[in-house]
C-alpha positions as a LaTeX table, in Angstrom:
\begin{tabular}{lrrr}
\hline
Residue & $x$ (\AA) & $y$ (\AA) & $z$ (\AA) \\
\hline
Unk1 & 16.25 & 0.47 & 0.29 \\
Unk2 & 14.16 & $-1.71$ & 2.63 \\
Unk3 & 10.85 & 0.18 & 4.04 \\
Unk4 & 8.59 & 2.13 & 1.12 \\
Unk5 & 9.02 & 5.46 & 2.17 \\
Unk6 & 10.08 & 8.35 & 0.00 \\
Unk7 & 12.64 & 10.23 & 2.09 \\
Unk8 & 11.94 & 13.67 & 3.33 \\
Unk9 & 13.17 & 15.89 & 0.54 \\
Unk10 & 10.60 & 14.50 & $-1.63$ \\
Unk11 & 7.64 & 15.37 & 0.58 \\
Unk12 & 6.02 & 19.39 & 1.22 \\
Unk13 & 8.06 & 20.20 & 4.46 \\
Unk14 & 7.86 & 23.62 & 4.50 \\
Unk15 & 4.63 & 23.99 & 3.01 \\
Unk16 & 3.04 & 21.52 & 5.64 \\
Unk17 & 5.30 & 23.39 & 8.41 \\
Unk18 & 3.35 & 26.84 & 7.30 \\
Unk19 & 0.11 & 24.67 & 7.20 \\
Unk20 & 0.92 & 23.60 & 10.78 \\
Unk21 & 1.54 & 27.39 & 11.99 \\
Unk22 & $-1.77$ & 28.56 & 10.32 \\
Unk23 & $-3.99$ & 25.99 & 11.62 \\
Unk24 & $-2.37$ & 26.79 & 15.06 \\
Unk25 & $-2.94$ & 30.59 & 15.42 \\
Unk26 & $-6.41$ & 30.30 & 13.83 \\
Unk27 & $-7.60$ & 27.22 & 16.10 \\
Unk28 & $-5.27$ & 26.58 & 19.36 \\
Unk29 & $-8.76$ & 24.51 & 20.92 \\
Unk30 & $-7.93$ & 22.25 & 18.11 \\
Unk31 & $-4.38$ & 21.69 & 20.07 \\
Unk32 & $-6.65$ & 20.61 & 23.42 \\
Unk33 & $-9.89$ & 19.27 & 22.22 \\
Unk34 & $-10.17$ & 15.57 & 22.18 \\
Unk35 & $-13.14$ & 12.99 & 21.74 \\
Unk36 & $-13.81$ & 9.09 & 21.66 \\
Unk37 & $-17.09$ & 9.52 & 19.95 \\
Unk38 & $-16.26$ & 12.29 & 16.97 \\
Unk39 & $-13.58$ & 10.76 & 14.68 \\
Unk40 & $-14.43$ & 12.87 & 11.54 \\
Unk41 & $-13.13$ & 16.56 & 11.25 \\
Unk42 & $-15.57$ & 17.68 & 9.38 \\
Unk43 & $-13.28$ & 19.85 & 6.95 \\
Unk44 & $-11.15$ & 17.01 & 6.72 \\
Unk45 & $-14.26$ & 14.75 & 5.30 \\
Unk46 & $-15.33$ & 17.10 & 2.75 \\
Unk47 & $-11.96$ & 17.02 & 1.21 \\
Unk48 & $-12.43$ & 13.21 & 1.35 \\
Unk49 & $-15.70$ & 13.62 & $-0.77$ \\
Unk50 & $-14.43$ & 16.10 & $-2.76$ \\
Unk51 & $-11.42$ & 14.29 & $-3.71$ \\
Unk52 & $-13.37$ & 11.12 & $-4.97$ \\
Unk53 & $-15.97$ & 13.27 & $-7.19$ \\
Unk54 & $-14.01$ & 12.15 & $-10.12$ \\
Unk55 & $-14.97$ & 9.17 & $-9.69$ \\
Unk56 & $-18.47$ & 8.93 & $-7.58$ \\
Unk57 & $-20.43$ & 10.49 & $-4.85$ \\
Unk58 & $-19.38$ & 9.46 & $-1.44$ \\
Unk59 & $-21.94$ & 9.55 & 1.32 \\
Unk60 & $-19.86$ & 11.01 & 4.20 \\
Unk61 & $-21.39$ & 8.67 & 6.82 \\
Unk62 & $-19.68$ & 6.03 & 5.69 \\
Unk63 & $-16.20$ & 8.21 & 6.18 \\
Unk64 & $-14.18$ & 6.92 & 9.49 \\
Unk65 & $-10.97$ & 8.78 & 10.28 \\
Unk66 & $-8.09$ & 6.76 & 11.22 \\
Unk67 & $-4.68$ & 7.12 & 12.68 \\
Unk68 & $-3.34$ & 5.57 & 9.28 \\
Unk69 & $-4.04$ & 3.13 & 6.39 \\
Unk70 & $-3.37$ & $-0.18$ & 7.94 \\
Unk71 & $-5.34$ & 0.91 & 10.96 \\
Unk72 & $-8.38$ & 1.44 & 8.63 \\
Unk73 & $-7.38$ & $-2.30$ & 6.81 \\
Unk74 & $-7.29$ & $-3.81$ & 10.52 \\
Unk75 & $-10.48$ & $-1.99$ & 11.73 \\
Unk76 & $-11.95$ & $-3.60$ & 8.52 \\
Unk77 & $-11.30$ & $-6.59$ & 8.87 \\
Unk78 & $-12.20$ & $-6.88$ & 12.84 \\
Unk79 & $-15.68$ & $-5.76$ & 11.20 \\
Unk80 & $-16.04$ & $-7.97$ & 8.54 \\
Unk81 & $-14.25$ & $-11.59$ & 9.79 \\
Unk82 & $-13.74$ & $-13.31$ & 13.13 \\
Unk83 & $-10.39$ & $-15.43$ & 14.26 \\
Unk84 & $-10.55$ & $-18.57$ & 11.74 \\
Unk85 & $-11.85$ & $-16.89$ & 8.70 \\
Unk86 & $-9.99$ & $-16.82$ & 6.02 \\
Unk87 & $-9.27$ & $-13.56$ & 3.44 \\
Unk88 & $-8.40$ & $-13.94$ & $-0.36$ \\
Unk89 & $-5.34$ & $-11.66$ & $-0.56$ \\
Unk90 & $-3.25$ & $-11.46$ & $-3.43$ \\
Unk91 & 0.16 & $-13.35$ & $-3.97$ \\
Unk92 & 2.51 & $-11.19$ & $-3.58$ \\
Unk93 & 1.11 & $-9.00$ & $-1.76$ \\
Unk94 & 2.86 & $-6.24$ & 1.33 \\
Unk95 & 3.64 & $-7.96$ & 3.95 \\
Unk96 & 1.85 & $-5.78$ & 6.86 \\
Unk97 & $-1.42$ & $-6.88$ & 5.56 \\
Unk98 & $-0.31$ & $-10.86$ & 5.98 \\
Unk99 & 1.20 & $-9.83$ & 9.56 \\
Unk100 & $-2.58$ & $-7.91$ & 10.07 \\
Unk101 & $-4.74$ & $-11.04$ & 9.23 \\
Unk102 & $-2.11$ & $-13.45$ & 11.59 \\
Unk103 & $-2.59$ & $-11.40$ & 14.12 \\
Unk104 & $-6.08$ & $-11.37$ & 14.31 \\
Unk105 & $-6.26$ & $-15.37$ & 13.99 \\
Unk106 & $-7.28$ & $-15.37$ & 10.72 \\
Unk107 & $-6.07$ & $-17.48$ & 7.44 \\
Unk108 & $-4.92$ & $-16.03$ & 4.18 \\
Unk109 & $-5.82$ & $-17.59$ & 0.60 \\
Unk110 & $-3.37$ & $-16.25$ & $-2.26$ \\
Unk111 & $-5.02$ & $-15.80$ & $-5.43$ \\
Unk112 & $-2.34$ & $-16.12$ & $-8.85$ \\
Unk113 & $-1.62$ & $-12.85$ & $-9.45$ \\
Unk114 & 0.01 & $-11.18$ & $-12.87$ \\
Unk115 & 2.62 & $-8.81$ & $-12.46$ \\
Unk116 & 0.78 & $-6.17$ & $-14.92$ \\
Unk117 & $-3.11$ & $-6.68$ & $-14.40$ \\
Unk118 & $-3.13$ & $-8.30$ & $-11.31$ \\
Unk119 & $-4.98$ & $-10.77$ & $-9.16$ \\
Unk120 & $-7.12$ & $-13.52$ & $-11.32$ \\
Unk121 & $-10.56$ & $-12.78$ & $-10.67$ \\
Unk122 & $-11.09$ & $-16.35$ & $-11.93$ \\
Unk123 & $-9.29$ & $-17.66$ & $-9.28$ \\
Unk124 & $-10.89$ & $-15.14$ & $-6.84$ \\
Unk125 & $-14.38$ & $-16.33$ & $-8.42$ \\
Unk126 & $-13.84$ & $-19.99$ & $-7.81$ \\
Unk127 & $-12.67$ & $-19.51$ & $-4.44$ \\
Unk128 & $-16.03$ & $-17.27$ & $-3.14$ \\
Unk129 & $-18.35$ & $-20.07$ & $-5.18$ \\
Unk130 & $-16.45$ & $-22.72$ & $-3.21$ \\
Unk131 & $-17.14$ & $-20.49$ & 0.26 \\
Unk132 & $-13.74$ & $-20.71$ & 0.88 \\
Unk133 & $-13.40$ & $-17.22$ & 2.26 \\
Unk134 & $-14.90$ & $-14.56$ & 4.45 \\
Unk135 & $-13.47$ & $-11.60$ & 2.82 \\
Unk136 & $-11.04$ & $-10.09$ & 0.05 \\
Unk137 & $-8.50$ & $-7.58$ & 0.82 \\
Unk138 & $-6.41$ & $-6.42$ & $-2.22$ \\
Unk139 & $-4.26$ & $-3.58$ & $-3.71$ \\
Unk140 & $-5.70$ & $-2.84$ & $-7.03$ \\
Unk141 & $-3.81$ & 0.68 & $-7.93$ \\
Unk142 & 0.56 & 0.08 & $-8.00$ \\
Unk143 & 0.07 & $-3.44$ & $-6.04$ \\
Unk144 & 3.09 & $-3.31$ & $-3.10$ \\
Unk145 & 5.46 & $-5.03$ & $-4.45$ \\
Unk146 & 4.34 & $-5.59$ & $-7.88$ \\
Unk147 & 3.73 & $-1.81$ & $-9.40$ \\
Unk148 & 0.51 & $-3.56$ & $-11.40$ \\
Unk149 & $-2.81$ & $-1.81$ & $-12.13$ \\
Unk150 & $-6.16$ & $-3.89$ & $-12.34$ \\
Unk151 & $-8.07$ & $-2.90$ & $-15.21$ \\
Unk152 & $-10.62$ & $-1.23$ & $-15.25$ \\
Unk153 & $-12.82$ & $-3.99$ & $-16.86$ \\
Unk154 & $-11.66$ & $-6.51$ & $-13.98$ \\
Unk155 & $-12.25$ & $-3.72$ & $-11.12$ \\
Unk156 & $-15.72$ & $-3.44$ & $-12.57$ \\
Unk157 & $-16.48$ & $-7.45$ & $-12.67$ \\
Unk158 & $-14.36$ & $-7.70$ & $-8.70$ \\
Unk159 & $-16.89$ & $-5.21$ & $-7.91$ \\
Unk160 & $-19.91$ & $-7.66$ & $-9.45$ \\
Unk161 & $-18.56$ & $-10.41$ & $-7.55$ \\
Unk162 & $-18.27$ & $-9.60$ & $-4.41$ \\
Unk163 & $-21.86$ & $-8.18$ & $-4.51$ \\
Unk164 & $-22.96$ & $-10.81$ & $-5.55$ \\
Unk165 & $-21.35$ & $-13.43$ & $-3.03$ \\
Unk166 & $-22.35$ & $-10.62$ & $-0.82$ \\
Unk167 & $-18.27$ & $-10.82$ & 0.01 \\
Unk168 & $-16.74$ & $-7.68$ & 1.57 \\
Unk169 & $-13.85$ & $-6.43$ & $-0.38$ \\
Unk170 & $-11.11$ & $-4.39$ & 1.60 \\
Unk171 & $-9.29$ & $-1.92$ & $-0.63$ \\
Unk172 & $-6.19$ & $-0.64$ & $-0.10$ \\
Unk173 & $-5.89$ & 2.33 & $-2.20$ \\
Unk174 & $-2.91$ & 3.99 & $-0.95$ \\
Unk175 & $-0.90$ & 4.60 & $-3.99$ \\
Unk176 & $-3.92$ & 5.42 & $-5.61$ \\
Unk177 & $-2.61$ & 9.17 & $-6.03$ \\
Unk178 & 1.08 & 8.01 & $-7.04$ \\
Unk179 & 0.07 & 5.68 & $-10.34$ \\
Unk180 & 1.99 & 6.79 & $-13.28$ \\
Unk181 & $-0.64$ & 6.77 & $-15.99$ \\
Unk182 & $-2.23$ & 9.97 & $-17.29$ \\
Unk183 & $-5.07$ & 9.75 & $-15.63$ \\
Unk184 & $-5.54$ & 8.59 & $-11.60$ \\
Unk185 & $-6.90$ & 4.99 & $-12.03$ \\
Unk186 & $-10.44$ & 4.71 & $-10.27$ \\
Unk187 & $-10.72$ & 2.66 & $-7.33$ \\
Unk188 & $-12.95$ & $-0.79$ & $-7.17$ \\
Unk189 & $-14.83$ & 1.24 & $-4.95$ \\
Unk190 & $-16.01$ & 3.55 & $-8.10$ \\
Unk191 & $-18.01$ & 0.47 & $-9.45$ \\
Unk192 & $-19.62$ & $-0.77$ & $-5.80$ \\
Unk193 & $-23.26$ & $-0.24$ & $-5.64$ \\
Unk194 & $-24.01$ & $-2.44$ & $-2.71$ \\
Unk195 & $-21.61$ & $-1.01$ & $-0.52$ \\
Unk196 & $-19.52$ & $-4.16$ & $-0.03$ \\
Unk197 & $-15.93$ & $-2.32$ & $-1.02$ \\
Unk198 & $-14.51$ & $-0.50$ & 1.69 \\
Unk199 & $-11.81$ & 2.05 & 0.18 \\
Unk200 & $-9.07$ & 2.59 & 2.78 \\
Unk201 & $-5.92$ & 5.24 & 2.03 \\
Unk202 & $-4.77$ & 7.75 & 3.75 \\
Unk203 & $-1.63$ & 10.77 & 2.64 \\
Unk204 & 1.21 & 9.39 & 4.64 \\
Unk205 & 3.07 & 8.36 & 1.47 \\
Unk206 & 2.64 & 11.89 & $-0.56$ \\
Unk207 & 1.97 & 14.28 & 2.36 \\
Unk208 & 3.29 & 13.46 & 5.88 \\
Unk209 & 4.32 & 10.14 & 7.27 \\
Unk210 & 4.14 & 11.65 & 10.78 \\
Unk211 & 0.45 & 13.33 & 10.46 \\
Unk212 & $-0.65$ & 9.61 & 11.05 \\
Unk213 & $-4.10$ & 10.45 & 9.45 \\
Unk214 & $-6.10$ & 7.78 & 7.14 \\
Unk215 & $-9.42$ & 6.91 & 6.33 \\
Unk216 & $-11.84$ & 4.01 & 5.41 \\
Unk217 & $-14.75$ & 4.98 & 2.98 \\
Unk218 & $-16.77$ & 1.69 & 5.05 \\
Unk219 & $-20.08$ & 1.31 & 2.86 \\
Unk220 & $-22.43$ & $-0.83$ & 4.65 \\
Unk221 & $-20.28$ & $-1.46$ & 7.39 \\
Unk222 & $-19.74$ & 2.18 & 8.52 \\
Unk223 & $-21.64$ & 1.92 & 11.78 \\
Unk224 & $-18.98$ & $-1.48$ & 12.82 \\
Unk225 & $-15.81$ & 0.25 & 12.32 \\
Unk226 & $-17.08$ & 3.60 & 13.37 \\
Unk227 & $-17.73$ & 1.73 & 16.85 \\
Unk228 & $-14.28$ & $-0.64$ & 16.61 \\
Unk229 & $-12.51$ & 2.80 & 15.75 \\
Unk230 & $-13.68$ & 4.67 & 18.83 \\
Unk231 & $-13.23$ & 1.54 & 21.33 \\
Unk232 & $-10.02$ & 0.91 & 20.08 \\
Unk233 & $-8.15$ & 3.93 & 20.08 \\
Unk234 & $-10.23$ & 6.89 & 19.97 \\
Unk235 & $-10.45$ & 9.83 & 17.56 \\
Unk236 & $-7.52$ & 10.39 & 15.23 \\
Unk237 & $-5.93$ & 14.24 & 16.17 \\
Unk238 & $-8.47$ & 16.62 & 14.75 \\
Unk239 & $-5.74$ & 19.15 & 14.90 \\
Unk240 & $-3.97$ & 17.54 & 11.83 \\
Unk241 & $-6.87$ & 16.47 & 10.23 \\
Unk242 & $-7.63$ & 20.18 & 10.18 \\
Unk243 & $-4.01$ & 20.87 & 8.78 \\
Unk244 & $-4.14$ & 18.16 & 6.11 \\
Unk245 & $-7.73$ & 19.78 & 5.13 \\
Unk246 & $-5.86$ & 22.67 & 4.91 \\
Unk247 & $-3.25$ & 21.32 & 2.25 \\
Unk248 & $-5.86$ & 19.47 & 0.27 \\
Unk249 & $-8.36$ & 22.50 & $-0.06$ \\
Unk250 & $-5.95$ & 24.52 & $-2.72$ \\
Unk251 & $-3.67$ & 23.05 & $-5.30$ \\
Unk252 & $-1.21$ & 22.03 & $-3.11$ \\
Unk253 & $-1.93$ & 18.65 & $-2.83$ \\
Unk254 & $-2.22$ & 18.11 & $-6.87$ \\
Unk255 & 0.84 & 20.02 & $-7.57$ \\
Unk256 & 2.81 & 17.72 & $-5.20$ \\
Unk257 & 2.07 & 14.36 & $-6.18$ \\
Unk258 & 2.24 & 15.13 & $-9.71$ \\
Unk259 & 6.03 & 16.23 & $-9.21$ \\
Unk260 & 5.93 & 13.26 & $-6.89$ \\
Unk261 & 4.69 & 11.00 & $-9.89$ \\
Unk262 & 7.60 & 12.20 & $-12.21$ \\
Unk263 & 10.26 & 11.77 & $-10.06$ \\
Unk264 & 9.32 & 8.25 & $-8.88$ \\
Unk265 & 8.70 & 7.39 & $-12.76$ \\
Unk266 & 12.60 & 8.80 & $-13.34$ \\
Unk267 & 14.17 & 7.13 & $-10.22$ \\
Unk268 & 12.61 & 3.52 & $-10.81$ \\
Unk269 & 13.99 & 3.89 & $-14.10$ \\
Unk270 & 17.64 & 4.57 & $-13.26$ \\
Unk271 & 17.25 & 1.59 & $-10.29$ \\
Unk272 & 15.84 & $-0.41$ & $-12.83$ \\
Unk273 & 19.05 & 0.29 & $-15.14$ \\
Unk274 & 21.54 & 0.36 & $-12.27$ \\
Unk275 & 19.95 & $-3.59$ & $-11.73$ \\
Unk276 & 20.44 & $-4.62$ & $-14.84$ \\
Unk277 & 23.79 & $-3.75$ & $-15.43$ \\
Unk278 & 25.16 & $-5.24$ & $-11.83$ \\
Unk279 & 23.05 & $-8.59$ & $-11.50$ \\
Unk280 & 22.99 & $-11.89$ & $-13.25$ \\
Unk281 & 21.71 & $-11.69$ & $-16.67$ \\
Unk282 & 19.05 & $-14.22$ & $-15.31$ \\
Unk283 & 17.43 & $-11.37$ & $-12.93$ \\
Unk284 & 14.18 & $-9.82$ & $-14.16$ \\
Unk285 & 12.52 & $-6.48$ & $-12.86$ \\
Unk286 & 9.37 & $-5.17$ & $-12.60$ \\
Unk287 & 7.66 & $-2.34$ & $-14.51$ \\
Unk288 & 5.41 & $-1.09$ & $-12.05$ \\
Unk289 & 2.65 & 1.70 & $-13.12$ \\
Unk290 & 3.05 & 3.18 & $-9.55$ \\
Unk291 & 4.58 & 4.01 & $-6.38$ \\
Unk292 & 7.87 & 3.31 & $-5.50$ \\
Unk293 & 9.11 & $-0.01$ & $-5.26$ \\
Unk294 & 11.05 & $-2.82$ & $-7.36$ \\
Unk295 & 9.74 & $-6.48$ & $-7.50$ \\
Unk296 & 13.17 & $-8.37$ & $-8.46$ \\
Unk297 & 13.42 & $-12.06$ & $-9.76$ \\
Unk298 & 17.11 & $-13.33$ & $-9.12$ \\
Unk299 & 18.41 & $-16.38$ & $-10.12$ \\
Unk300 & 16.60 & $-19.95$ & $-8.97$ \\
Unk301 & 19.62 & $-20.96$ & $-6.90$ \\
Unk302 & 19.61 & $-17.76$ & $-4.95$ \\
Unk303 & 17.52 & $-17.53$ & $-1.68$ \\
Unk304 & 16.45 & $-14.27$ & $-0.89$ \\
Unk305 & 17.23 & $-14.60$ & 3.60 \\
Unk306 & 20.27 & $-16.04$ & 2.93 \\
Unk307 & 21.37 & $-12.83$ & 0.57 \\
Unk308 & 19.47 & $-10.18$ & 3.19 \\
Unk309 & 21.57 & $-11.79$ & 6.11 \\
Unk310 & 24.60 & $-10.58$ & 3.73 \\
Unk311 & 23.42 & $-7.66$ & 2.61 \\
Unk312 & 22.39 & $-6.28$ & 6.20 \\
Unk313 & 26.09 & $-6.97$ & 7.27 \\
Unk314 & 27.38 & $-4.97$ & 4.51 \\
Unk315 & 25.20 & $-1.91$ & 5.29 \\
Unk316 & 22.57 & $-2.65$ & 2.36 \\
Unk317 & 18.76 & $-3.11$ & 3.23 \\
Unk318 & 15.57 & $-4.95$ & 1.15 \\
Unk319 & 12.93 & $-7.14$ & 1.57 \\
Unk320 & 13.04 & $-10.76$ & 1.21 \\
Unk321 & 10.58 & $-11.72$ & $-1.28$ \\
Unk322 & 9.39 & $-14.48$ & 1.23 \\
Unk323 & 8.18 & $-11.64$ & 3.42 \\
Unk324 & 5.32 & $-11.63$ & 0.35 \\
Unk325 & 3.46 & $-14.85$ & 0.35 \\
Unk326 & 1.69 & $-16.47$ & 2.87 \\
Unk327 & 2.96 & $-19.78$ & 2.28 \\
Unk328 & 6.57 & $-18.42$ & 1.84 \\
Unk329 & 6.68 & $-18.56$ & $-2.15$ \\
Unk330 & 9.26 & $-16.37$ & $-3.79$ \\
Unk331 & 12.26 & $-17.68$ & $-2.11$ \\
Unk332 & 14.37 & $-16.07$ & $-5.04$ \\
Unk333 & 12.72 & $-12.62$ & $-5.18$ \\
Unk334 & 13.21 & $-9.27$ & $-3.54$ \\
Unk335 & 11.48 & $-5.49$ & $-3.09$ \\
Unk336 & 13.50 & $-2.68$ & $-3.61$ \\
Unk337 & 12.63 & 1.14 & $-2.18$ \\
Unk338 & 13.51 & 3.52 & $-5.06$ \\
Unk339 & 12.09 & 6.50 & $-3.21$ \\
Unk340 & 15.43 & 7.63 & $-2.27$ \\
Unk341 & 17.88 & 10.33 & $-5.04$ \\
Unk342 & 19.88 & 8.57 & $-6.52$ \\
Unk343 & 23.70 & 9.05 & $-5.24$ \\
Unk344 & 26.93 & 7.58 & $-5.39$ \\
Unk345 & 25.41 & 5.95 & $-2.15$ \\
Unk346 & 22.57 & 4.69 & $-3.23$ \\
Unk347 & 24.59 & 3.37 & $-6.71$ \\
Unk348 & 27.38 & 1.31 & $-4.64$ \\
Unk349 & 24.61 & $-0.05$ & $-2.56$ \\
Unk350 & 23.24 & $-1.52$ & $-5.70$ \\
Unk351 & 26.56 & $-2.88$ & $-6.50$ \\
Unk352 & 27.62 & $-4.32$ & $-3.47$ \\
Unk353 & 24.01 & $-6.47$ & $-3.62$ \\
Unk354 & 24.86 & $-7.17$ & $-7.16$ \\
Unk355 & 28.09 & $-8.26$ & $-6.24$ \\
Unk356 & 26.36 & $-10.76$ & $-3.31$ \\
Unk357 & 24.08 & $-11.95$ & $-5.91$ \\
Unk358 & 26.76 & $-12.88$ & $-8.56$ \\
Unk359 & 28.34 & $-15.16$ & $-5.75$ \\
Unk360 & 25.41 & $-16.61$ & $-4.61$ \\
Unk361 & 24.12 & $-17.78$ & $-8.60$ \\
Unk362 & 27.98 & $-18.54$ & $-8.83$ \\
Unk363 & 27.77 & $-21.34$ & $-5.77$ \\
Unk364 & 27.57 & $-25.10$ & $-6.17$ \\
Unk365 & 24.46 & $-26.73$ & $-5.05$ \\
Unk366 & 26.09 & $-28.89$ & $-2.83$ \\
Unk367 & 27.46 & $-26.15$ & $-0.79$ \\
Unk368 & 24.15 & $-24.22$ & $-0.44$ \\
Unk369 & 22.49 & $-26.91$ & 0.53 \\
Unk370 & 25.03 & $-27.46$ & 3.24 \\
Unk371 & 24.44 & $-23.79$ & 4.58 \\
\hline
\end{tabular}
């Protein structure tokens, strides 16, 4: 229940493996061919644009292929910030993205953020008037770990902001496709008309994990990541950009996540439930709109290391809400994966960690602080 994955039953095996064999036989060259300089299949781009007409036109120049999401995020912000700048993230936020900006030597400024609507723009707006940071990079559709939405009101005035602080905006949109409202939610990237939001995603969560293929739609900044992207690592496989153009091309693609989108609605329910009935009454979950993860409040006395150290040694895996925040806030909090069928594994799990978090609520003070 640790990494946000949805295990393989979930995902179009045996459609992709037929995908796979087509592609083959029609194109082997695609199996040899390689280039620094051409990262775009062009197939594979035209299902990007096609994708997003919903929404807005996308100018396909500004389309770099990637070998996944958070190589698109990390390409973005090598073109938009230097080593010392600091980004406006959102607190909490996935953890990857704070390991991405310490990595590159750069800071990271949380912005409040509420568990349905998500980051204060506000707070992000006092922040860029103060020049306290370089760039933003949030998670606006089913925020990892929170579940939350923006709305579409505050995507629309993020958008106005950063063009006018002439900010850059990073956008992670990858659970874009998995939100459980009626409609897909539009990107921030739908309202940008100075080309300062750069929309990264790519289909590892619905499709195929192991296709490692993303994308960044760049905006103004095509030409810098375009050139970071090809220095750095080359072009991503046209071979399975070709066999995910395949899969997106028919109904294939929408027919998946929507059965995707109900079961993920039904199995964060019965988590949700299963929680409930084996924590502390004190414990509060999340109702996230999207994706597949829990954002769990336990008890004030509990910390969250202390309980994974236990967990781990009893064969039960999460994330330590610290992982979250920069500055190491939600000491008490922790993200569950409910991607996985729920089983008479999966249901001890949860109470065996409900049984670890009864004892540690249960403590005296004086002995936790000794430990």
């Amino acid at each position: 229940m640790g990494s946000s994955w949805p295990l393989g039953e979930m995902l179009p095996m045996k459609r992709m493996q037929k995908t796979v064999a087509a592609v083959a036989r029609r194109d082997a060259t695609l199996l040899s061919a390689v280039s620094c300089y051409e990262t775009n299949y062009p197939e594979f781009a035209r299902q990007i644009v096609r994708r997003a007409i919903d929404w807005g036109h996308v100018d396909p120049n500004e389309i770099v292929v990637t070998g996944s999401c958070t190589e698109a995020i990390s390409l973005c912000l090598c073109a938009v910030a230097k080593p010392g700048d600091t980004i406006a993230i959102e607190s909490a936020t996935y953890f990857v993205l704070l390991q991405l900006i310490e990595a590159l030597g750069m800071k990271a400024l949380e912005i409040p953020t509420h568990p349905k609507t998500g980051p204060s723009i506000d707070a992000l707006e006092l922040a860029l008037s103060a020049g306290l940071v370089q760039a933003v990079l949030l998670i606006p559709n089913a925020n990892n770990p929170l579940g939350c939405i923006m709305p579409e009101a505050n995507k629309q005035r993020l958008a106005a902001l950063v063009s006018k602080h002439n900010i850059p905006l990073i956008e992670d949109d990858v659970y874009g496709d998995l939100c459980f409202t009626p409609e897909r939610p539009w990107p921030v990237k739908a309202y940008d008309t100075g080309g300062n939001v750069m929309l990264c995603s790519s289909f590892s969560k619905a499709v195929s994990p192991g296709a490692r293929v993303g994308y960044v739609l760049a905006g103004r900044y095509a030409q810098e990541v375009a050139v970071l992207k090809m220095v750095s690592s080359g072009a991503t496989s046209h071979f399975f950009q070709a066999v995910l153009a395949d899969f997106l091309s028919g109904s294939a693609y929408e027919t998946q996540v929507r059965k995707m989108r109900r079961a993920l609605a039904q199995r964060i329910a019965r988590m949700s439930d299963a929680i409930c009935h084996a924590f502390p009454q004190q414990t509060t979950v999340s109702e996230p709109q999207g994706g597949f993860v829990v954002w769990v409040s336990l008890p004030e006395q509990v910390d969250a290391l202390a309980l994974h150290e236990q967990a781990i040694a009893q064969g039960v895996a999460f994330m330590p809400g610290q992982l979250f925040s920069a500055s190491g806030k939600y000491s008490n909090y922790l993200r569950l994966n409910c991607g996985n069928a729920w089983s008479p594994r999966v249901e001890a799990a949860i109470a065996t960690l409900g049984q670890l978090v009864h004892r540690e609520a249960d403590r005296p003070s004086v002995l936790r602080s000794a430990a």
